[in-house]
Structure formats: structure tokens, C-alpha cells
C-alpha positions in Angstrom: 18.0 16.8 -52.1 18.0 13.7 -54.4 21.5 11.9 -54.7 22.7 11.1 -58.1 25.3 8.8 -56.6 22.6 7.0 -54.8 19.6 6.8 -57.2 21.8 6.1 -60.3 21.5 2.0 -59.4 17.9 1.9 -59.0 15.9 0.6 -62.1 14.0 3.0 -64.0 10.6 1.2 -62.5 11.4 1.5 -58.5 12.1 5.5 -59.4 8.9 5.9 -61.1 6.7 4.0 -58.6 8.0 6.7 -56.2 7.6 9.8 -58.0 5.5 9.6 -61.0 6.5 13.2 -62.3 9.9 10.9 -62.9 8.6 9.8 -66.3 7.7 13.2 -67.4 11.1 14.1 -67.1 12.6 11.2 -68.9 10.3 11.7 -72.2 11.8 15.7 -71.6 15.4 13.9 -72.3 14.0 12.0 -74.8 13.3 8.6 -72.9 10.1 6.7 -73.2 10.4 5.3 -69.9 8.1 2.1 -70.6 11.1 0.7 -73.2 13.5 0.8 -69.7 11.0 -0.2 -66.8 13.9 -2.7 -65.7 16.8 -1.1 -66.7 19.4 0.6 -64.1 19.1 4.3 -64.2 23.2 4.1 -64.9 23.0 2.5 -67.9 20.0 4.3 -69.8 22.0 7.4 -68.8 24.6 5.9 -70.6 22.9 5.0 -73.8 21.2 8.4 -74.2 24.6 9.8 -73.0 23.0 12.0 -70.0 24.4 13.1 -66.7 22.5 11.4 -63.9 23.2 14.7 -61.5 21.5 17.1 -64.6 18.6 14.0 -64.6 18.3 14.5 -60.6 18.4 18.2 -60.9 15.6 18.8 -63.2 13.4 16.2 -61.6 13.5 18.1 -58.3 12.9 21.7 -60.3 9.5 19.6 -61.7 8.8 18.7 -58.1 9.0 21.8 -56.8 7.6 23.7 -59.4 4.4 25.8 -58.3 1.7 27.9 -60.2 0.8 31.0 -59.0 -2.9 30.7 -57.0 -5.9 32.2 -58.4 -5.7 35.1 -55.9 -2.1 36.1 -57.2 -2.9 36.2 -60.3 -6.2 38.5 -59.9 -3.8 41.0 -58.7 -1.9 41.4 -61.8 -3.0 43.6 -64.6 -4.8 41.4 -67.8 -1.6 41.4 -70.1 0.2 39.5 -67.0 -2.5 37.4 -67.2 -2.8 36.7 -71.2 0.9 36.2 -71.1 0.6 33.1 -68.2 -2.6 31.9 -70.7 -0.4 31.9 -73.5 2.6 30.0 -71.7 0.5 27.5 -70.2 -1.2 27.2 -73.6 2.4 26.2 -75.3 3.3 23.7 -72.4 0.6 22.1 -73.1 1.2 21.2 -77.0 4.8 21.3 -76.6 5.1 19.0 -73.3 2.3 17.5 -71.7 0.0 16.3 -75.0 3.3 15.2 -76.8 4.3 13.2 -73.7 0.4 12.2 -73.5 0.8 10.9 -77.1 4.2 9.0 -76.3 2.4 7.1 -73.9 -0.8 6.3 -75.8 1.3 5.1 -79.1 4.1 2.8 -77.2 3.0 1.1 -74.2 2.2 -2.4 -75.0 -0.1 -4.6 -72.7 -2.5 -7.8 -72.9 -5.6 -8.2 -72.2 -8.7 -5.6 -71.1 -5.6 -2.9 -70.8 -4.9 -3.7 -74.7 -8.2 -2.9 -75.6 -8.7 0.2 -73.3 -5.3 1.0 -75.4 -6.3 0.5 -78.9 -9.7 2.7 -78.0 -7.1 5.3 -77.0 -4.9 5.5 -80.2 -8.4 6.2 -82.1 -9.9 8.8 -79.6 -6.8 10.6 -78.3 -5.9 12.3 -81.6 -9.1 13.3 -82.3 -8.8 15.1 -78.6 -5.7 16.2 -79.2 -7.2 17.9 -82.4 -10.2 19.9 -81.2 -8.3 20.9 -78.1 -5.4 22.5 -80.3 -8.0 24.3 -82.5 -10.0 25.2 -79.1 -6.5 26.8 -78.3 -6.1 28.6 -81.7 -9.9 29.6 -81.4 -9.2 30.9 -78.0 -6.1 32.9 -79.0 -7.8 34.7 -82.2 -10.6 35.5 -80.4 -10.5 36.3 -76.9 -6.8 37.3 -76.8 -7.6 39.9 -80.0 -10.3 40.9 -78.7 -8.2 41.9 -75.1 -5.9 43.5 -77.9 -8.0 45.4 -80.0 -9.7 47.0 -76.8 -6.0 47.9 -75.3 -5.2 49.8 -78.8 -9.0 51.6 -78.4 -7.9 52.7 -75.1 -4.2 53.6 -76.2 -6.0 55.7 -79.0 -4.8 53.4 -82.0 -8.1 54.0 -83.2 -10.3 57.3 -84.0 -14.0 57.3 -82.2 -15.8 56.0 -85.3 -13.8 53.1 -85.8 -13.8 52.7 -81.7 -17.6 52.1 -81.7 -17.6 49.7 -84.3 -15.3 47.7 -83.0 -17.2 48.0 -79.8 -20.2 46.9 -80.7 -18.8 43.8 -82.5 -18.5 40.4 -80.9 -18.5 41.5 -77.2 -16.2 40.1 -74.8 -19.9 38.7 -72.7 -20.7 36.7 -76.5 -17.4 35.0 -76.4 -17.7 34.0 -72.7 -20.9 32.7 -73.0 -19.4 30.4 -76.0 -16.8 29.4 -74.1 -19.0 28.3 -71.5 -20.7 26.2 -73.6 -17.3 24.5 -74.7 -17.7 20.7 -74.8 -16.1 18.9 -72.3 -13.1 17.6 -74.1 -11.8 14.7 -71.6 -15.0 13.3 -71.2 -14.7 10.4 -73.6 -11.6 9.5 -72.3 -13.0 9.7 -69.1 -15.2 7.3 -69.7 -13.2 4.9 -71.3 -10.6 4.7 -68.4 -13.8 4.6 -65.6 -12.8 7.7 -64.3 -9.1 6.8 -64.2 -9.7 3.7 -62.2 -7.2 0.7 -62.0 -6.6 -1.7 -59.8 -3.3 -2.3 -57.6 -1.8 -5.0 -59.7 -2.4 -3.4 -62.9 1.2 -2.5 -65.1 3.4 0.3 -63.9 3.2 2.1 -67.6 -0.7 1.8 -67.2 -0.8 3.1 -64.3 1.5 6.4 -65.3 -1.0 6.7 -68.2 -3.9 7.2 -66.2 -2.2 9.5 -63.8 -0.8 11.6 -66.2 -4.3 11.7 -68.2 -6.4 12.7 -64.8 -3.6 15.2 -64.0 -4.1 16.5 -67.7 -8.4 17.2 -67.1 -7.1 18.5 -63.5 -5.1 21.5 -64.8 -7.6 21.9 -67.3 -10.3 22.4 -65.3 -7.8 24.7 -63.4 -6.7 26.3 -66.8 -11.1 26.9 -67.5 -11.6 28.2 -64.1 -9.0 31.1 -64.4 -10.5 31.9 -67.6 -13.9 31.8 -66.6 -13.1 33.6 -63.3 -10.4 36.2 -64.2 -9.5 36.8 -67.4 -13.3 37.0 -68.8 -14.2 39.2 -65.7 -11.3 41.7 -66.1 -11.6 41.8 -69.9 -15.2 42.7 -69.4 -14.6 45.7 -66.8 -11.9 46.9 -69.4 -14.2 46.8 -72.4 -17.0 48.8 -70.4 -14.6 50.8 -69.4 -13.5 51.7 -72.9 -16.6 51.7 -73.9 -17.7 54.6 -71.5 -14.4 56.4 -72.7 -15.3 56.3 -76.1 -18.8 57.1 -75.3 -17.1 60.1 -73.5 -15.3 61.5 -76.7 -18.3 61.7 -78.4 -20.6 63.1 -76.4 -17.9 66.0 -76.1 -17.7 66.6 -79.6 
């Protein structure tokens, strides 16, 4: 249990330097932590008029904060599923990419890290760009497709109609396309050398990279329970409709 009392007259740098996910929660208050570095945590309280013990609190709900495990969520039905998709989808352009973005626009440095910088303001928004429409794309798609085959199997839809819809755009066609989805970080990837810095290099660099590489991680994650779970699951359900409606017929 973190005390406010204690870690209110530590500068803003010595805080981050121990836990990282520190500056995440200061750009969540509105603080770009990099504009404070050397500042007392007391006093940038004070300017953005914040109670350190609130600050404290919700920097030990981040730390402790845990997703579920690929094996928990295979054993919930698809919606439970979609509905985890979709939230993680929303932290992502509401937190984590606007925080991303914070970071890539302020922090100033000299040198190599200035130039690794300026490459970043061009390439991250173009990122940022195609992985918001990959989103979108995602959610039209897949997501309506996992909807439309719900309603079939609610009997939304008369057996004609059923089969159409069936037959169009399969849930294996959009799999394989998202398989074939670029690999979005990998520019950046480059850029950075794989997120590599060395020991003395600035604090605020150092954030960036972390944050960036703990970005690709839970995206990789993010793929893998799509690829492993929800495209599974949504394929048993369409066959599965598909032998219902199949069913009807036949009996008619």
C-alpha cells in the first residue's frame, strides 16, 4: 500500500524510474509527466489541483489490474467475448494511443534521440491511422458478421434469407484476411532497434520505448485471442447455424 504522505516529496522522475505505469496515470489526470521530470510530486498536485491520496490510489488499481487469461475467456460464450474485444478496442484509442501520441509530440531531446523523434511524429500517425480503421474494419465485419449469425439462429430471419446470408462472406474468408493483416508496429519497430536503449539514455525516452513495446505486446496478445478464440467459436456457431438452417429446409 503506497503512502501518499510519503511519496508526495519525491520528484516526478524518482517515481517514474520505479514504476513506469506511473506516467500512464499522470497523462490519465491530464499530466505530461516529461514537462515535471524534476518537480516534487506535492507541487504538480498542486498546480493541476489533485489529491495525492486519489493519485496513489489509482496508480495501485493500474498496478494491480489483471486481464483475464486466454483459458478464462474460452469458457465464456462469444458475446462475453465480443464485448471484452470491444472494450479493449476503446482503451486503446481512448488511453493508450492518445497517451502514445502525448509522448511522441512533446518530449524534446538532442541528438540521435531527436532524430529517432522527428521519424516518429511522421510514422506514428500514419500507425495510428490504419490501426483505427483496422479497428473499424474489424468491428463492421467480423463483429456483424457474429451478429447477423446470432439473429439467424434467434429466427430474425426466414430460411431464404438465412441461406443468403450464409453463403456470403464466411466467417473462414474474414479470418484468413485477418491473417494476412500487415504487421502494424513493424516500422516503428525498426526505427527504435527493437526498443533498444542504452542505460544513460533520458528518462522520457526511455518511457517511450516501454510504453511503445508494451503497446505491440498486448497487441500481439489482442491478435492471438482473435485468431485463437473468437474466429474459432464464431466458426463452430456459423456451422452450426448453418446445419440448422439446412435442417428447416430439408423438412419443408
Amino acid at each position: 500500500m503506497l503512502d501518499p504522505k510519503q511519496i508526495q516529496n519525491r520528484p516526478i522522475k524518482d517515481l517514474i524510474s520505479d514504476n513506469y505505469v506511473f506516467a500512464a496515470v499522470l497523462h490519465y489526470f491530464g499530466i505530461s509527466f516529461y514537462q515535471f521530470e524534476d518537480s516534487l510530486l506535492k507541487d504538480v498536485c498542486a498546480k493541476f489541483k489533485l489529491n495525492p491520496k486519489q493519485l496513489t490510489q489509482e496508480l495501485e488499481s493500474w498496478a494491480l489490474a489483471k486481464e483475464p487469461t486466454k483459458d478464462e475467456l474460452y469458457l465464456h460464450p462469444i458475446e462475453v467475448l465480443i464485448a471484452y474485444l470491444k472494450r479493449k478496442h476503446y482503451f486503446f484509442v481512448r488511453q493508450e494511443l492518445p497517451f502514445l501520441a502525448n509522448m511522441v509530440t512533446g518530449i524534446e531531446s538532442k541528438g540521435e534521440y531527436a532524430v529517432i523523434l522527428a521519424d516518429l511524429k511522421i510514422m506514428f500517425p500514419l500507425f495510428v491511422e490504419d490501426f483505427i480503421h483496422h479497428i473499424h474494419e474489424e468491428e463492421s465485419s467480423v463483429f456483424q458478421r457474429i451478429k447477423l449469425l446470432q439473429e439467424i439462429e434467434a429466427g430474425d430471419y426466414g430460411v431464404a434469407d438465412s441461406l443468403v446470408i450464409l453463403e456470403t462472406n464466411p466467417i473462414s474468408s474474414l479470418a484468413h484476411a485477418h491473417e494476412d493483416h500487415d504487421d502494424e508496429m513493424e516500422g516503428i519497430r525498426k526505427l527504435t532497434k527493437d526498443y533498444y536503449l542504452p542505460d544513460d539514455a533520458p528518462l522520457s525516452m526511455k518511457i517511450l520505448y516501454s510504453e511503445l513495446q508494451n503497446f505491440e505486446n498486448e497487441l500481439m496478445i489482442h491478435a492471438a485471442i482473435e485468431d485463437e478464440l473468437l474466429f474459432p467459436k464464431a466458426i463452430q456457431l456459423e456451422l452450426e447455424v448453418l446445419r440448422k438452417t439446412k435442417k428447416k429446409i430439408n423438412s419443408n
